[in-house]
C-alpha positions in Angstrom: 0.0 0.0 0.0 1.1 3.6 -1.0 0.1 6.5 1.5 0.7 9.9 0.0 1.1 12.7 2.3 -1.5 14.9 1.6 0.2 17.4 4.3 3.0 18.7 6.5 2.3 18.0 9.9 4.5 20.7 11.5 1.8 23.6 10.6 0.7 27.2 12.4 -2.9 27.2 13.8 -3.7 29.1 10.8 -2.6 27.4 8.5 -4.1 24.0 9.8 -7.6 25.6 9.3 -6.8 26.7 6.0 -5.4 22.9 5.2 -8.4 21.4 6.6 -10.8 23.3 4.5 -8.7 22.7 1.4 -9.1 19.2 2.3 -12.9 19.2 3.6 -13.7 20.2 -0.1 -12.1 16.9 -1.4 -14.1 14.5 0.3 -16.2 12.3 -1.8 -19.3 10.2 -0.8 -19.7 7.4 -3.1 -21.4 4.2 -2.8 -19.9 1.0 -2.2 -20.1 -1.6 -4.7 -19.5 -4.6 -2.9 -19.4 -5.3 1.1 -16.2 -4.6 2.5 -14.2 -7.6 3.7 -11.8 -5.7 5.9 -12.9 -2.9 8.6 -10.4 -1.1 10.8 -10.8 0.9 14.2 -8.1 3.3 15.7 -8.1 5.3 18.8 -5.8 7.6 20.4 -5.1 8.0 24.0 -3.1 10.7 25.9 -0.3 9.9 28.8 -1.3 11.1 32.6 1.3 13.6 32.0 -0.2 14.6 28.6 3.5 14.9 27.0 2.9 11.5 24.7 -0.4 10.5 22.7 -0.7 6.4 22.1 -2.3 5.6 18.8 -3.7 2.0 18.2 -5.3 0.4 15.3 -7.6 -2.7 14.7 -8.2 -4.4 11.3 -11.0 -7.1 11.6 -12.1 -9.4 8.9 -16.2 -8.9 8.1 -18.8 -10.7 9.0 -17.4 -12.3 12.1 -15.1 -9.6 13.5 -11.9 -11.6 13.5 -8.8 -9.9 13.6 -6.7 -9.7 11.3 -3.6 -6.9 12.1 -3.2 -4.4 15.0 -0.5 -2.0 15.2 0.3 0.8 17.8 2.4 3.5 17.9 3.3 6.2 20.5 4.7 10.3 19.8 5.4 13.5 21.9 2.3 15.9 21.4 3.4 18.7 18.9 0.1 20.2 18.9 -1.8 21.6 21.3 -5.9 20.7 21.6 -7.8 23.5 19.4 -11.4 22.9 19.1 -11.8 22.0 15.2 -8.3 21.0 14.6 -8.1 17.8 16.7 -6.7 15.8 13.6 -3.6 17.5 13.7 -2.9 16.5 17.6 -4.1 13.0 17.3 -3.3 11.9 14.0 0.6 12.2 13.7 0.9 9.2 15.4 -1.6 7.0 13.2 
């Protein structure tokens, strides 16, 4: 799988609102064709100290839930929490 950075990470407030409208006028809705065989969860979870955030992901295999892949991964925070802009605090670390 290819992931393609859609974005620098290391952004201003500013310009994280300007880079999440950009991207907000990307998103597609479009049907699927088939039922998925794969679903993932992920979750991100902040140290008592609130220095690191813990990221953890979950790929389970449809109908029955089995899993199939997890993966976790921890980072310093680099961004503070800004009502609107919480992707750019949690989502480094995905």
């Amino acid at each position: 799988m290819v992931i393609k950075d859609l974005h620098s990470w290391n952004l201003s407030y500013s310009q994280a609102r300007d880079c999440q409208k950009s991207l907000a006028s990307k998103v597609q809705f479009t049907p699927l064709r088939k039922q998925p065989k794969l679903i993932a969860g992920i979750d991100c979870a902040f140290s008592k100290d609130g220095k690191t955030i813990i990221a953890a992901v979950i790929v389970l295999k449809l109908p029955d839930l089995v899993p199939v892949e997890t993966a976790n991964a921890l980072r310093e925070v680099t961004f503070p929490y800004i009502p609107g802009l919480l992707s750019f605090r949690e989502a480094p670390p995905a």
